[in-house]
C-alpha positions in Angstrom: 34.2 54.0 -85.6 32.5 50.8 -84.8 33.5 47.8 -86.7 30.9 45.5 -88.0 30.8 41.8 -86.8 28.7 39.3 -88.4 27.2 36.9 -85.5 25.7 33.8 -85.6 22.0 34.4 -85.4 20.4 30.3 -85.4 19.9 27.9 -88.0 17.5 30.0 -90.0 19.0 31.6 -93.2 16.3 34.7 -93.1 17.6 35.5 -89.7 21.2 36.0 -91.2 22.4 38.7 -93.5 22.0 41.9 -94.3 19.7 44.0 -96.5 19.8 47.1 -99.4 17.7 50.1 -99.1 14.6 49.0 -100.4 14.7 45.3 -98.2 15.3 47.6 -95.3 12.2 49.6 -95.9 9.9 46.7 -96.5 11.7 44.8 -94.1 10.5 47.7 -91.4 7.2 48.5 -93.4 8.1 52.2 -94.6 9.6 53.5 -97.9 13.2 53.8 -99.1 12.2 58.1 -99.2 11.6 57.9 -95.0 14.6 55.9 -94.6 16.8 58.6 -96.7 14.8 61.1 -94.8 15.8 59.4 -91.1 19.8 58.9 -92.7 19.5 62.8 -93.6 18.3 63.7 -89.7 20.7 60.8 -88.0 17.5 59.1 -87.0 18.5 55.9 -89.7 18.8 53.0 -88.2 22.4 51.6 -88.2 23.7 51.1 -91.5 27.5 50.3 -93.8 28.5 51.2 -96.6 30.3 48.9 -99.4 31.8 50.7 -101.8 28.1 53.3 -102.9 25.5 50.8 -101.4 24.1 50.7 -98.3 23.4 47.9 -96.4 21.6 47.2 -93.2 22.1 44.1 -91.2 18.6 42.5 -90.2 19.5 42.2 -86.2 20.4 45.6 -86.1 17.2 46.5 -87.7 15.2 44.7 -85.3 17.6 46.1 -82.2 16.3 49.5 -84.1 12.9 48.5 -83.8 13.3 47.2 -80.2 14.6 50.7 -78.8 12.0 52.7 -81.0 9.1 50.9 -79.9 7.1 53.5 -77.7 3.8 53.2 -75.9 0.8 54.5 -77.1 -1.6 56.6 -76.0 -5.5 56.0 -76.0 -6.9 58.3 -77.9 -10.6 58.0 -75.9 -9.5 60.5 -72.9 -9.0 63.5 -75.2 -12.4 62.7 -77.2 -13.9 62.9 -73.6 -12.1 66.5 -72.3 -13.3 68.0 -76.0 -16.4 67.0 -75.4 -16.8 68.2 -72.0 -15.5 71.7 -73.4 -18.0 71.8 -75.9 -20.9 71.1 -73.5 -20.0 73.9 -71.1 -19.4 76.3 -74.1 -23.0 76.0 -75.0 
């Protein structure tokens, strides 16, 4: 099991600390419902427990957030195919 370390994260006090269910959700801009949903599928991003509470340290939720961040696709090409496959349909 990994042991939690606090680090030193800068001068600013937001940047320090860690956060309960619902700060973690706003904090990553879904509900508390997905979160227990991601926690029920091992998906959740990393997380302690203190006694029944949760709590999720806020640079291991942007490290999360870092590593989950995927590239998007444009969503123009497919409009283009369909509509070439409808006009040689007709």
């Amino acid at each position: 099991m990994e042991v939690y370390k606090q680090q030193s994260l800068g001068t600013n006090p937001d940047d320090a600390g860690s956060l309960d269910e619902k700060g973690a959700a706003a904090f990553l801009g879904c509900g508390s419902r997905k979160i227990l949903e991601m926690r029920k599928s091992g998906t959740a991003p990393p997380h302690y427990r203190v006694g029944n509470r949760l709590r999720y340290p806020k640079h291991l939720l942007v490290q999360w957030m870092e590593r989950a961040v995927v590239g998007s696709v444009p969503v123009w090409p497919r409009r283009k195919a369909e509509e070439q496959a409808e006009g040689s349909v007709a």
